[in-house]
PQR file of N, CA, C, O and H, with PARSE charges and radii, in Angstrom:
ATOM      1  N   UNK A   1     -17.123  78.284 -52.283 -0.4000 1.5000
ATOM      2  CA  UNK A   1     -15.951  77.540 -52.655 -0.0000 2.0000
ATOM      3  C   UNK A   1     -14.865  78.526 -53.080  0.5500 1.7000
ATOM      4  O   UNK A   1     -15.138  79.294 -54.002 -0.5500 1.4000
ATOM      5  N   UNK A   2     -13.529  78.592 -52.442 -0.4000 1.5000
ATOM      6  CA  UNK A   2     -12.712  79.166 -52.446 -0.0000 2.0000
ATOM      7  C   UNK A   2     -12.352  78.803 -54.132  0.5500 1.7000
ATOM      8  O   UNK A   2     -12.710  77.869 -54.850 -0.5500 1.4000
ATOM      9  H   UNK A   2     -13.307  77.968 -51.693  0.4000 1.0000
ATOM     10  N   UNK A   3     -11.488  79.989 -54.378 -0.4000 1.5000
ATOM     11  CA  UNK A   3     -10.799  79.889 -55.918 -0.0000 2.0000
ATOM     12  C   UNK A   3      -9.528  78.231 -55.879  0.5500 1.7000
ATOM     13  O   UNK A   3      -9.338  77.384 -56.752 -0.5500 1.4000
ATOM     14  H   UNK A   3     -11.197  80.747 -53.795  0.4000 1.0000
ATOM     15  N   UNK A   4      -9.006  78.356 -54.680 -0.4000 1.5000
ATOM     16  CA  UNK A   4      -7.433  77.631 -54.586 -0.0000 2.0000
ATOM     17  C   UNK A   4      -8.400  76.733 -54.666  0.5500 1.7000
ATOM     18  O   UNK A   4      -7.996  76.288 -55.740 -0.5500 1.4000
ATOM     19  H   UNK A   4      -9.161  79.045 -53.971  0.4000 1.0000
ATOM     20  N   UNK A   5      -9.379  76.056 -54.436 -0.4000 1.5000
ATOM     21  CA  UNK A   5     -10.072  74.742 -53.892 -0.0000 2.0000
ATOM     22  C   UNK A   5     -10.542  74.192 -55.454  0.5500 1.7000
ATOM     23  O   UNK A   5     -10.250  73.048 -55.803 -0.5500 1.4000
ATOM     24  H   UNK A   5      -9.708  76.418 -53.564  0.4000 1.0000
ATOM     25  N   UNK A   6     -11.095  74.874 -56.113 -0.4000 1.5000
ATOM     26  CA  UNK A   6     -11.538  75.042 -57.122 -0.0000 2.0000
ATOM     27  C   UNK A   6      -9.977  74.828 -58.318  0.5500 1.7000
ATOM     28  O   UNK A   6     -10.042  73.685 -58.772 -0.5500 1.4000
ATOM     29  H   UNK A   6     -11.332  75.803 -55.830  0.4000 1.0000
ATOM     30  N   UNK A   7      -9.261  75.254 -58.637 -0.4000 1.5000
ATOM     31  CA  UNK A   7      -8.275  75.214 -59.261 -0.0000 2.0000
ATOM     32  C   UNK A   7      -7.473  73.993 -59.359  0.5500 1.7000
ATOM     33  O   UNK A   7      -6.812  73.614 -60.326 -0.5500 1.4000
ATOM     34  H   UNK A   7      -9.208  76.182 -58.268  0.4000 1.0000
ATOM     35  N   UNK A   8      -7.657  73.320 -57.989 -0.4000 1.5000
ATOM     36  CA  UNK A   8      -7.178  71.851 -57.712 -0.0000 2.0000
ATOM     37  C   UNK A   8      -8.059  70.396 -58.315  0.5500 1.7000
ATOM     38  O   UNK A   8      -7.702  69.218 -58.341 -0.5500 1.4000
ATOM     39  H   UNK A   8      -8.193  73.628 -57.203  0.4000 1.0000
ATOM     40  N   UNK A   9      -9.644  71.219 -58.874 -0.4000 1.5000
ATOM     41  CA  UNK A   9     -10.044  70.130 -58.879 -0.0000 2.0000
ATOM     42  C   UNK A   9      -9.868  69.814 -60.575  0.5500 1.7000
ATOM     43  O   UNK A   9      -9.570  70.576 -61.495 -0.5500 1.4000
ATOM     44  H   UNK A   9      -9.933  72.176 -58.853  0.4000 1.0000
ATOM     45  N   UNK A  10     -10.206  68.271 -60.559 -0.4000 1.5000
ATOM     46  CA  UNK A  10      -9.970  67.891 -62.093 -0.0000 2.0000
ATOM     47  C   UNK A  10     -11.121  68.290 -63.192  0.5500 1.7000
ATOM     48  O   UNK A  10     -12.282  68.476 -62.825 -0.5500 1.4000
ATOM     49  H   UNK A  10     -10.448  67.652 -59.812  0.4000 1.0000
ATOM     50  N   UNK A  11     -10.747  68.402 -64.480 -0.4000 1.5000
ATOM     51  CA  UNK A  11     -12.073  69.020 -65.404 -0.0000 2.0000
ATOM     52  C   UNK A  11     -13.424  67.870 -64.964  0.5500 1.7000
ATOM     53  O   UNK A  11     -14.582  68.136 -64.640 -0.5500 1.4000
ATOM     54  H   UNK A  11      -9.804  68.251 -64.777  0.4000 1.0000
ATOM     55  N   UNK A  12     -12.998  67.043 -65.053 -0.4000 1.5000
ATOM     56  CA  UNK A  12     -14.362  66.169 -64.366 -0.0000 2.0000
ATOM     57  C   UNK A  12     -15.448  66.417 -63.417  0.5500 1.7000
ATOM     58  O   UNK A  12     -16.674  66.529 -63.446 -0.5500 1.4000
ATOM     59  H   UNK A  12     -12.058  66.827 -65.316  0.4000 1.0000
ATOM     60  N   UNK A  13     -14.500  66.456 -62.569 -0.4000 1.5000
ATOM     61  CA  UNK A  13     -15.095  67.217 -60.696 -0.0000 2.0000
ATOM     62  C   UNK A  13     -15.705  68.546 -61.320  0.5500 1.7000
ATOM     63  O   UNK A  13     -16.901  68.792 -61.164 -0.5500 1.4000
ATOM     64  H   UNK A  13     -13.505  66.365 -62.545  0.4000 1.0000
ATOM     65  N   UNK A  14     -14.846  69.422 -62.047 -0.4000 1.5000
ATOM     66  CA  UNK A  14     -15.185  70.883 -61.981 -0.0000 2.0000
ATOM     67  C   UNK A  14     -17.020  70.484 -62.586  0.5500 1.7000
ATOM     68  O   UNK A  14     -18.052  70.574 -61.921 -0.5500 1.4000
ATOM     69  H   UNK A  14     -13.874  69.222 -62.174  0.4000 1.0000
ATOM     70  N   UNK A  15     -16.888  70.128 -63.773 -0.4000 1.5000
ATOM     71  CA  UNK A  15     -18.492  70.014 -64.695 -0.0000 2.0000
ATOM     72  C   UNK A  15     -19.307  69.594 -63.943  0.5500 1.7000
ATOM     73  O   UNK A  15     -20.404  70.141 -64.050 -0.5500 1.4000
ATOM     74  H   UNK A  15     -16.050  70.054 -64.313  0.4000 1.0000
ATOM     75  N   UNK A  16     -19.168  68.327 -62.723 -0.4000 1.5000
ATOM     76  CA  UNK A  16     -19.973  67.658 -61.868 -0.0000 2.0000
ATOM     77  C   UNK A  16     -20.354  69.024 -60.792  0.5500 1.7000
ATOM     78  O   UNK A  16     -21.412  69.567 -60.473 -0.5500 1.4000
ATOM     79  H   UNK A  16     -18.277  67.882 -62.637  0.4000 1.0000
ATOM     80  N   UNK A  17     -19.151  69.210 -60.497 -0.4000 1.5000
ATOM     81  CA  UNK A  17     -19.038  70.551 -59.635 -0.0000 2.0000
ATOM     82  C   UNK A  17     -20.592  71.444 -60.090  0.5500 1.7000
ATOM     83  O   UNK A  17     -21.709  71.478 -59.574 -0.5500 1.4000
ATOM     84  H   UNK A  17     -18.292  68.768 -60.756  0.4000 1.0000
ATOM     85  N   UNK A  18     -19.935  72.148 -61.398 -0.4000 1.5000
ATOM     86  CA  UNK A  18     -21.264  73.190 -61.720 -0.0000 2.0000
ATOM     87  C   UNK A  18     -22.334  72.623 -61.949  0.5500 1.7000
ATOM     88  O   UNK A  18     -23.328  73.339 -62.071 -0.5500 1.4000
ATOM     89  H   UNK A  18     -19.028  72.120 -61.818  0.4000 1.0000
ATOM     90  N   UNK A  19     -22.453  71.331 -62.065 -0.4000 1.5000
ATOM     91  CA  UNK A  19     -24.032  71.036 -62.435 -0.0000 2.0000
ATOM     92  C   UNK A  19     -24.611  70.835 -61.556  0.5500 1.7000
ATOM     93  O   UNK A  19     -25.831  70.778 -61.715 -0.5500 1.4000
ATOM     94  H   UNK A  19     -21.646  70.750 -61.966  0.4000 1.0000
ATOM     95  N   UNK A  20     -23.845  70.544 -59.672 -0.4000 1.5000
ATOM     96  CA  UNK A  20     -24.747  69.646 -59.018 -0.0000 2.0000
ATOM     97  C   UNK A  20     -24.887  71.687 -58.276  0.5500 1.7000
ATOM     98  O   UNK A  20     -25.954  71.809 -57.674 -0.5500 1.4000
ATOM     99  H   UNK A  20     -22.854  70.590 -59.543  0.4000 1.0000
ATOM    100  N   UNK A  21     -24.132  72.886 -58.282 -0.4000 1.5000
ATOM    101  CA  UNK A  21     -24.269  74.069 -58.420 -0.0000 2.0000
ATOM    102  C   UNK A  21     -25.061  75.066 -58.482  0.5500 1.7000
ATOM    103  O   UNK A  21     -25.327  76.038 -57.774 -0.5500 1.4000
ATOM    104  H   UNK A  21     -23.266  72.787 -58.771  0.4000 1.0000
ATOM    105  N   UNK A  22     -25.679  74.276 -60.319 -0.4000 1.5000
ATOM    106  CA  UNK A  22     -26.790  74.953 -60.618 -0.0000 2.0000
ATOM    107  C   UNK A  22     -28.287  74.589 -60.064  0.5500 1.7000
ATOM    108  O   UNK A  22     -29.275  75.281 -59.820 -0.5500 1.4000
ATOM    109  H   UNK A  22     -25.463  73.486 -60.893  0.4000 1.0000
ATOM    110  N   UNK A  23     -28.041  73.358 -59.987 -0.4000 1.5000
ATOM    111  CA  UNK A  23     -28.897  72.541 -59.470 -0.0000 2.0000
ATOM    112  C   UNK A  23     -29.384  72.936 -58.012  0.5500 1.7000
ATOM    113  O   UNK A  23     -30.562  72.875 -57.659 -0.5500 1.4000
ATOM    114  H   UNK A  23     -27.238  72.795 -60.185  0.4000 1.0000
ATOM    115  N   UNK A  24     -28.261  73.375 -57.156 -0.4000 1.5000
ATOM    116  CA  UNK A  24     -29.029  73.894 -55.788 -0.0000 2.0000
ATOM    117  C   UNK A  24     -29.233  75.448 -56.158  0.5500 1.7000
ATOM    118  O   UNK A  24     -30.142  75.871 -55.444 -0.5500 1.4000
ATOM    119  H   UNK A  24     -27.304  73.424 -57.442  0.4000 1.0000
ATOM    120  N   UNK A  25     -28.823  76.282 -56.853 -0.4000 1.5000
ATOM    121  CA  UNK A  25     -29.600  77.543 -57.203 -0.0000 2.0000
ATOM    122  C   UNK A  25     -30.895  77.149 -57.508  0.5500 1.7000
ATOM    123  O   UNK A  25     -31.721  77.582 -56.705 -0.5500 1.4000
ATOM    124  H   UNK A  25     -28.084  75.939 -57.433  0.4000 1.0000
ATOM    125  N   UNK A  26     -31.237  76.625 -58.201 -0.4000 1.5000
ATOM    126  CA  UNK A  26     -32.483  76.597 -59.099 -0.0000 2.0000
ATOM    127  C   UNK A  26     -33.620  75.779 -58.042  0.5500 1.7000
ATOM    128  O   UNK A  26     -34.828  76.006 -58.102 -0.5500 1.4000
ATOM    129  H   UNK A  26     -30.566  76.273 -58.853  0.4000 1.0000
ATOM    130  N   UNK A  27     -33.135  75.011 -57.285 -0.4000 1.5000
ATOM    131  CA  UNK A  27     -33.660  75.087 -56.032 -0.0000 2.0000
ATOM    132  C   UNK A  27     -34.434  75.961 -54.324  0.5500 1.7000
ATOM    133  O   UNK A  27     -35.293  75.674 -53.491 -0.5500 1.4000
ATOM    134  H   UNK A  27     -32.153  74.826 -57.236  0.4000 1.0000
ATOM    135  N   UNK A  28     -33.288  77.293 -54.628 -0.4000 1.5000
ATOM    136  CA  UNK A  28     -33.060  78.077 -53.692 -0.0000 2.0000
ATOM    137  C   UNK A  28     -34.252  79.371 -54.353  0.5500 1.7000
ATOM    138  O   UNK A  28     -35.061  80.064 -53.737 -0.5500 1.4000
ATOM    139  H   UNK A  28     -32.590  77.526 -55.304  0.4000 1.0000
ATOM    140  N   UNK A  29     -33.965  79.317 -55.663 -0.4000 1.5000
ATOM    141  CA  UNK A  29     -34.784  80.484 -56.309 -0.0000 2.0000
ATOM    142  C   UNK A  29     -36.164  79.694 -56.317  0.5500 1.7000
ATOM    143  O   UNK A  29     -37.135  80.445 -56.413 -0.5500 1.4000
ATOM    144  H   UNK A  29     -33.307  78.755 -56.164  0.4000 1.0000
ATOM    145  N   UNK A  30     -36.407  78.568 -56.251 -0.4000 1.5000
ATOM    146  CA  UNK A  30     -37.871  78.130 -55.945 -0.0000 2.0000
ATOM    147  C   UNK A  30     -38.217  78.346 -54.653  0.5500 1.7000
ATOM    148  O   UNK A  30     -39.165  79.075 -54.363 -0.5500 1.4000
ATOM    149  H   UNK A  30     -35.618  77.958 -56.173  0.4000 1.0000
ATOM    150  N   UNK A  31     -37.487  77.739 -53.770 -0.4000 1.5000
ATOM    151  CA  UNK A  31     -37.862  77.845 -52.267 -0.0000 2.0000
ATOM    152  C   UNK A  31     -37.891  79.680 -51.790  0.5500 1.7000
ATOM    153  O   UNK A  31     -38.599  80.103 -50.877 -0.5500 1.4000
ATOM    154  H   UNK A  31     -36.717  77.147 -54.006  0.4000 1.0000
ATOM    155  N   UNK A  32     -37.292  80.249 -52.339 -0.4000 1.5000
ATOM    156  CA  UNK A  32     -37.456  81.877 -52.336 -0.0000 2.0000
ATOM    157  C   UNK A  32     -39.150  82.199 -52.342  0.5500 1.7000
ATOM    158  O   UNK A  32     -40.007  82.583 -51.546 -0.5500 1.4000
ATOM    159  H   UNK A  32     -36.717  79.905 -53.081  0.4000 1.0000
ATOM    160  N   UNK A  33     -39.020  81.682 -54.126 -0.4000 1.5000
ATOM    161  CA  UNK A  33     -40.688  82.413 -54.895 -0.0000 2.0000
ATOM    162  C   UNK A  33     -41.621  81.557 -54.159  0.5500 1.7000
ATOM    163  O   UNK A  33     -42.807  81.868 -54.269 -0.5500 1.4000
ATOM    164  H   UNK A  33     -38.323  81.370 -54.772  0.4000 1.0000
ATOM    165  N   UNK A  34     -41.258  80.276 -53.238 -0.4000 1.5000
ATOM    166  CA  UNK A  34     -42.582  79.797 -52.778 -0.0000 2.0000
ATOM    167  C   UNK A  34     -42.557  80.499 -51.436  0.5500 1.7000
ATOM    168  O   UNK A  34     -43.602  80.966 -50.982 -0.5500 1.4000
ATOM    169  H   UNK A  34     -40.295  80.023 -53.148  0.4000 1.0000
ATOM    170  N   UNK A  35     -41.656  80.574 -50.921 -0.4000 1.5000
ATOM    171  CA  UNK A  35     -41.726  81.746 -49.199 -0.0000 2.0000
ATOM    172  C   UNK A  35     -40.294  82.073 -49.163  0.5500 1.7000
ATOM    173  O   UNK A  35     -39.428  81.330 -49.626 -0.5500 1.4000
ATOM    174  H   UNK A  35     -40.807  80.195 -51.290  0.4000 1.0000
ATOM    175  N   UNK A  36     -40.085  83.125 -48.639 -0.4000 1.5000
ATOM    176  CA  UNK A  36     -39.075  83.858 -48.240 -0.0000 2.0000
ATOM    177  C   UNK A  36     -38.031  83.197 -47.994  0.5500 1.7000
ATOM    178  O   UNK A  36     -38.350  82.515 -47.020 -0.5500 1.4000
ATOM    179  H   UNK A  36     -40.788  83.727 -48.263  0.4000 1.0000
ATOM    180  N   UNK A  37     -36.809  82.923 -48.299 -0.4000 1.5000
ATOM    181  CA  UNK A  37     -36.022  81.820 -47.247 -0.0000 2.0000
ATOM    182  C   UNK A  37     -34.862  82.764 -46.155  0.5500 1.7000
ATOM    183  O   UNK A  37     -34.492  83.915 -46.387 -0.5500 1.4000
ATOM    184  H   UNK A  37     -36.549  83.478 -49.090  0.4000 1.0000
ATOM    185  N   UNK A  38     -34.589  82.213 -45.372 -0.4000 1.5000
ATOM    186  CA  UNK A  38     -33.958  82.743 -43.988 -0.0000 2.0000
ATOM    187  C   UNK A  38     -33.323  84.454 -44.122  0.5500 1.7000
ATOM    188  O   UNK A  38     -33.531  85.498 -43.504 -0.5500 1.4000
ATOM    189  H   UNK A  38     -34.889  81.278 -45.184  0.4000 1.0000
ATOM    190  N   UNK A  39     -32.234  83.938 -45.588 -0.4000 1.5000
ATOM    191  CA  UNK A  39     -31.135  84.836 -45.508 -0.0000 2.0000
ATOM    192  C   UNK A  39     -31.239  84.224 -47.104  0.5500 1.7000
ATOM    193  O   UNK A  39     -31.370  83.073 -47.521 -0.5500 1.4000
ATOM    194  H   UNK A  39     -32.065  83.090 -46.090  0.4000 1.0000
ATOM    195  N   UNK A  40     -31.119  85.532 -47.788 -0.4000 1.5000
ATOM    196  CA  UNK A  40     -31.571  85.889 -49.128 -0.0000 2.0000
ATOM    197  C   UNK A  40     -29.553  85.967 -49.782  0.5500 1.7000
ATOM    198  O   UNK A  40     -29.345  85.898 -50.993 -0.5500 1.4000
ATOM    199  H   UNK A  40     -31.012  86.466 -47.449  0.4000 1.0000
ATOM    200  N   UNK A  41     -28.788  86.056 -49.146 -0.4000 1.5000
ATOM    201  CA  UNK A  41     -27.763  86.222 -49.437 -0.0000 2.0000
ATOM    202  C   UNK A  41     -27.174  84.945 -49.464  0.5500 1.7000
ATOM    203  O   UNK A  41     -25.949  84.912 -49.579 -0.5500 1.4000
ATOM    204  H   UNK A  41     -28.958  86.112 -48.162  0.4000 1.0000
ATOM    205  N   UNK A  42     -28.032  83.484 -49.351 -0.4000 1.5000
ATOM    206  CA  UNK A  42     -27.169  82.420 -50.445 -0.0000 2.0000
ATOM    207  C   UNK A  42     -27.501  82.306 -51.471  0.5500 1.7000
ATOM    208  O   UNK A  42     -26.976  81.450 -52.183 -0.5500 1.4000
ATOM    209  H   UNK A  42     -29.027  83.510 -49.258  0.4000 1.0000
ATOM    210  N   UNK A  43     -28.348  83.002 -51.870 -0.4000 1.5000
ATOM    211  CA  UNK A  43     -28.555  83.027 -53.250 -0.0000 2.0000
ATOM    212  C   UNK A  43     -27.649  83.513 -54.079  0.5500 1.7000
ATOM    213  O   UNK A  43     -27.483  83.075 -55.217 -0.5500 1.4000
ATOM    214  H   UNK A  43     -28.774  83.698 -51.291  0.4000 1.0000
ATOM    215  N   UNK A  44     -26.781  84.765 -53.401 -0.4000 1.5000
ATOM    216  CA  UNK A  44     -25.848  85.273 -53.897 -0.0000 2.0000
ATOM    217  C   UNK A  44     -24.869  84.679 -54.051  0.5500 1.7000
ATOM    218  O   UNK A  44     -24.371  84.428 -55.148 -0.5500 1.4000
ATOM    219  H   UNK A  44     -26.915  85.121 -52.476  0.4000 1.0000
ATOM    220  N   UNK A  45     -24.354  84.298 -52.776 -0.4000 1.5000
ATOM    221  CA  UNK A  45     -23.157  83.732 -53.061 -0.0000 2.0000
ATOM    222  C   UNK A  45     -23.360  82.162 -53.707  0.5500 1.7000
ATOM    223  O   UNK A  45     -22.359  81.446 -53.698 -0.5500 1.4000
ATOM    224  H   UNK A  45     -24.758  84.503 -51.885  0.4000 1.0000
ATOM    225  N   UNK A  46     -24.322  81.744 -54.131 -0.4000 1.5000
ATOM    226  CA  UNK A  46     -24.666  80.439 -54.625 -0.0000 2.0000
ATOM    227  C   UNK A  46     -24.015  81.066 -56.388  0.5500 1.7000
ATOM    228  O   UNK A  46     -23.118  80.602 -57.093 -0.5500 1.4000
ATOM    229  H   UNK A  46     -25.135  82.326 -54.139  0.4000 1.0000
ATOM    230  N   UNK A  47     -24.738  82.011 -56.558 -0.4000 1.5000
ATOM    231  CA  UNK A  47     -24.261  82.555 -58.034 -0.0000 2.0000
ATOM    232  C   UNK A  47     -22.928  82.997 -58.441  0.5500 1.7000
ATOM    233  O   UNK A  47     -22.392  82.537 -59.449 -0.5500 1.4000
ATOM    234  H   UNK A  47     -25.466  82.387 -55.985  0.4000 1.0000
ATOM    235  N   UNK A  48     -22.324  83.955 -57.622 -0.4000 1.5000
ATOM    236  CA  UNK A  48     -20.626  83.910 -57.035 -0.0000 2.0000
ATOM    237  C   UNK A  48     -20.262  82.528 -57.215  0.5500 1.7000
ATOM    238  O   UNK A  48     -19.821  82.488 -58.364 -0.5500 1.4000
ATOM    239  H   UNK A  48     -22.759  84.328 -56.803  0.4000 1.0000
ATOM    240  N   UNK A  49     -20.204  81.427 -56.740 -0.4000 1.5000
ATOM    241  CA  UNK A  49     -19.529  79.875 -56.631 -0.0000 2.0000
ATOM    242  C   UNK A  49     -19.926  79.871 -58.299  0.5500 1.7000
ATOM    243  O   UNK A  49     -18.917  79.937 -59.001 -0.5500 1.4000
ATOM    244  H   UNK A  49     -20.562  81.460 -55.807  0.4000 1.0000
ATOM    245  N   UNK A  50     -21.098  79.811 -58.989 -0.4000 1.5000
ATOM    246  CA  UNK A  50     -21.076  79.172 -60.155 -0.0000 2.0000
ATOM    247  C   UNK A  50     -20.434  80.515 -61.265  0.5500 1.7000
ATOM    248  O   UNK A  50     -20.699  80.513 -62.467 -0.5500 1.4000
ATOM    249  H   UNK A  50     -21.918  79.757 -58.419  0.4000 1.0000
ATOM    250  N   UNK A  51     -19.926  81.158 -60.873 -0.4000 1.5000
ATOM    251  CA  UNK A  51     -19.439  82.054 -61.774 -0.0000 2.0000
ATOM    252  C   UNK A  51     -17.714  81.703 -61.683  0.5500 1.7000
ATOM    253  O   UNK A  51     -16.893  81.693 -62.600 -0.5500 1.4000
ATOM    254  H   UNK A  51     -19.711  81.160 -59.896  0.4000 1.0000
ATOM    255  N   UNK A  52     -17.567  81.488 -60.551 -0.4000 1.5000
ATOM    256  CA  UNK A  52     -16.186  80.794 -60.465 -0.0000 2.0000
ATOM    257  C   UNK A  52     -15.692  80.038 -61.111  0.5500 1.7000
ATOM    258  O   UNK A  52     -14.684  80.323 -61.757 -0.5500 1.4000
ATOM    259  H   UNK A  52     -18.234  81.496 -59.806  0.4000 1.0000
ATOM    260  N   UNK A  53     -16.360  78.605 -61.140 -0.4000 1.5000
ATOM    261  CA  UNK A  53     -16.317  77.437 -61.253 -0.0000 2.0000
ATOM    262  C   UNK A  53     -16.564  77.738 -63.530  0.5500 1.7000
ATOM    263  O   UNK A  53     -15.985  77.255 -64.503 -0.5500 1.4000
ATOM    264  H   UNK A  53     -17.179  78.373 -60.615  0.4000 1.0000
ATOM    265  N   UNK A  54     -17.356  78.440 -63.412 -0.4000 1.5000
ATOM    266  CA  UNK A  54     -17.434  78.768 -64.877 -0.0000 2.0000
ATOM    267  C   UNK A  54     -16.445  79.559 -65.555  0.5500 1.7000
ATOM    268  O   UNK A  54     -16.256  79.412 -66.762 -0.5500 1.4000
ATOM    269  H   UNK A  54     -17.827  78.832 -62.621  0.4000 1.0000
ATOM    270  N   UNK A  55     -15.877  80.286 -64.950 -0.4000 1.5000
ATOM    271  CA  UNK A  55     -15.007  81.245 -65.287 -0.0000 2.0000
ATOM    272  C   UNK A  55     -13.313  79.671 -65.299  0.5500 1.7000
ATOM    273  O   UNK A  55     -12.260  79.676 -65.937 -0.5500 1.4000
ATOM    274  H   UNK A  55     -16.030  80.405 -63.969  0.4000 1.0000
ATOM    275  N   UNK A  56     -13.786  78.802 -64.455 -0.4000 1.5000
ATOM    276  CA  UNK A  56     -12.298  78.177 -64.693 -0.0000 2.0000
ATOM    277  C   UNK A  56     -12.397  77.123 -65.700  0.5500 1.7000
ATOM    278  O   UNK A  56     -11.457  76.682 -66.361 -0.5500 1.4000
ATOM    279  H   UNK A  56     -14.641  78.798 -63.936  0.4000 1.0000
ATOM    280  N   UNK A  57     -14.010  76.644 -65.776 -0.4000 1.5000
ATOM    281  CA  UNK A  57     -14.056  75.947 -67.144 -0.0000 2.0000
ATOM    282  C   UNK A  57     -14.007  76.749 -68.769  0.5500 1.7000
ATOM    283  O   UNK A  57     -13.996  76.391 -69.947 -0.5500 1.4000
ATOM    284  H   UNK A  57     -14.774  77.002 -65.239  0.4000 1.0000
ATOM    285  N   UNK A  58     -13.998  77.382 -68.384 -0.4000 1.5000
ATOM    286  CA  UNK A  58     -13.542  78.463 -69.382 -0.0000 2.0000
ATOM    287  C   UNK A  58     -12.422  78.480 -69.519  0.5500 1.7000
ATOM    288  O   UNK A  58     -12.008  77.838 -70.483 -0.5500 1.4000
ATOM    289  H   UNK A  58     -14.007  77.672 -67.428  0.4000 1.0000
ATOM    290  N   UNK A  59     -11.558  79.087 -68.788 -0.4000 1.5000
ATOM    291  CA  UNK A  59      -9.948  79.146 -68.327 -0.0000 2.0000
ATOM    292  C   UNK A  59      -9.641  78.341 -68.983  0.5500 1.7000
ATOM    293  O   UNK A  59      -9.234  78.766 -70.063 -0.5500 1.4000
ATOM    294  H   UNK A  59     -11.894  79.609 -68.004  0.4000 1.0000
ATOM    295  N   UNK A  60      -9.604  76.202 -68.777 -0.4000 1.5000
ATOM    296  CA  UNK A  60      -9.090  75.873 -69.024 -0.0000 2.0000
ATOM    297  C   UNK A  60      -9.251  75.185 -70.445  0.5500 1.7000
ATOM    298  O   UNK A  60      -8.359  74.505 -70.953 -0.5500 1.4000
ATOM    299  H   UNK A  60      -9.935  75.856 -67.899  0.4000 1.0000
ATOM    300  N   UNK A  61     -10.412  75.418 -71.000 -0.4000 1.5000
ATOM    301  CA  UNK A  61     -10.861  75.193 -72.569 -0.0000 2.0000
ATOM    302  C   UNK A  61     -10.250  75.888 -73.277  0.5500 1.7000
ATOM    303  O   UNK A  61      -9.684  75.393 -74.252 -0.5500 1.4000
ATOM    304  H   UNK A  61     -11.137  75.970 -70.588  0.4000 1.0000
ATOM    305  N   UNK A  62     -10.171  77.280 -73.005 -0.4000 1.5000
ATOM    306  CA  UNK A  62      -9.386  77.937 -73.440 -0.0000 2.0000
ATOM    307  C   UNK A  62      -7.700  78.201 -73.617  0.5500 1.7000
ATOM    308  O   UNK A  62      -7.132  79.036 -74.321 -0.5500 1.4000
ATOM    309  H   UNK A  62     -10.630  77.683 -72.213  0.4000 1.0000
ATOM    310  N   UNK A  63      -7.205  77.314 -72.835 -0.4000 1.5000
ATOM    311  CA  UNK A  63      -6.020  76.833 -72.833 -0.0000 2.0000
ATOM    312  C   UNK A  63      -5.629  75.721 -73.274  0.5500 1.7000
ATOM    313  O   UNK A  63      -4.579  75.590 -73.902 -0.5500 1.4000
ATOM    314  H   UNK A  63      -7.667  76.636 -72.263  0.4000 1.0000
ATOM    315  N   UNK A  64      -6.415  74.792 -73.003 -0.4000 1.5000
ATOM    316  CA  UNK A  64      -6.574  73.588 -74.396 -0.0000 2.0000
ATOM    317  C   UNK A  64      -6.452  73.585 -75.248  0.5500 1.7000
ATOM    318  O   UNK A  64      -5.626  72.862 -75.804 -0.5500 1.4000
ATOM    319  H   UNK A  64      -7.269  74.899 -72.493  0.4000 1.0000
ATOM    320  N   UNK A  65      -7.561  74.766 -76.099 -0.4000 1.5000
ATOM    321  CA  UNK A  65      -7.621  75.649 -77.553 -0.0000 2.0000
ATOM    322  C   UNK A  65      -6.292  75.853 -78.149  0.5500 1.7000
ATOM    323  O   UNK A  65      -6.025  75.598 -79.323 -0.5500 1.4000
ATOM    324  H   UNK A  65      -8.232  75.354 -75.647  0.4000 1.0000
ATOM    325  N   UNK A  66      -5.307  76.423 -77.103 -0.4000 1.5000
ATOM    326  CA  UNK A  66      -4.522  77.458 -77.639 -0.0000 2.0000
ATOM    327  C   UNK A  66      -3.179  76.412 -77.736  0.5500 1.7000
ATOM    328  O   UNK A  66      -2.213  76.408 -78.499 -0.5500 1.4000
ATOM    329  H   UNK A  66      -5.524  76.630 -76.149  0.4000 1.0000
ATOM    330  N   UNK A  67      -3.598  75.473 -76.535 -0.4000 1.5000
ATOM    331  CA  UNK A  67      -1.905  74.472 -76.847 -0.0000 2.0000
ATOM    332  C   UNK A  67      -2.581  73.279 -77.922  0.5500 1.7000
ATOM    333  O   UNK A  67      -1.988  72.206 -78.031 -0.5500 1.4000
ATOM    334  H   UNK A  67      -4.384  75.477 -75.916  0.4000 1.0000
ATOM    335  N   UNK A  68      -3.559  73.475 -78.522 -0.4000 1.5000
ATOM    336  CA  UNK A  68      -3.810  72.294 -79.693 -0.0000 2.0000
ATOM    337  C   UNK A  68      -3.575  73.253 -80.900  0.5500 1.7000
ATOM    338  O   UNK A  68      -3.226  72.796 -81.989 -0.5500 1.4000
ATOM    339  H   UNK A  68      -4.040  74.347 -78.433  0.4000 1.0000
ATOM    340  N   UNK A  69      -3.805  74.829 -80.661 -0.4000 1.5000
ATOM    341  CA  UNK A  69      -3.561  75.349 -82.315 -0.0000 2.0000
ATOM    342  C   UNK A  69      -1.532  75.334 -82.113  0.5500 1.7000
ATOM    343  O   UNK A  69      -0.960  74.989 -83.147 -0.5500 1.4000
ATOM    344  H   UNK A  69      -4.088  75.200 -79.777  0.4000 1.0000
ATOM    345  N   UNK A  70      -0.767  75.613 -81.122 -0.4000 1.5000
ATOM    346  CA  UNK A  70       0.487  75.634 -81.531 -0.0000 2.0000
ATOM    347  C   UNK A  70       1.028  74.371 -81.678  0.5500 1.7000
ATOM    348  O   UNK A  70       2.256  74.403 -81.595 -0.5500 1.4000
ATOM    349  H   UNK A  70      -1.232  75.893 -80.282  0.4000 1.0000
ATOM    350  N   UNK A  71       0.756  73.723 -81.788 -0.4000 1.5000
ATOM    351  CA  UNK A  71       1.045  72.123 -81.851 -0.0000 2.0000
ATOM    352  C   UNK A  71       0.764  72.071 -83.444  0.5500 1.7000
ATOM    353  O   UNK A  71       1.581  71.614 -84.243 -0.5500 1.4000
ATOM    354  H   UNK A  71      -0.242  73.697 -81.856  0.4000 1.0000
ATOM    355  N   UNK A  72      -0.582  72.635 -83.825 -0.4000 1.5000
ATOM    356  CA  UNK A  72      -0.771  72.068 -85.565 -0.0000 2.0000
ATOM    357  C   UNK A  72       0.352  72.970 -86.477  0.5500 1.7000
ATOM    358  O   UNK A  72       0.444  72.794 -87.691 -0.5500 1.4000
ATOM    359  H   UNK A  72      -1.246  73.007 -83.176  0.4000 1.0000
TER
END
């Protein structure tokens, strides 16, 4: 998942986003440890996507934070 794609979506989507995310990692790292799977490099980029997607729920908590302390 591209960054621009990601940036568009709403905080809602994004959380649904990373959970349904983690959810196929934790999948992929089973199907790994039970046999090999094809190409070992979606695992990677499976972890890449949820670092994204985390890095913008971050982003925008953190910008939340900061326009609720100049407001008080």
């Amino acid at each position: 998942m591209k960054n621009s794609e990601i940036i568009e979506l709403s905080q809602e989507e994004l959380t649904a986003r990373l959970k349904e995310e983690k959810a196929a990692l934790n999948k992929l790292k089973f199907a790994h440890a039970v046999s090999a799977i094809e190409n070992p490099n979606v695992i990677k980029a499976a972890r890449k996507s949820i670092a994204r997607l985390a890095t913008e729920v971050t982003k925008r908590r953190n910008a939340q934070k900061s326009e609720t302390a100049s407001e008080a």
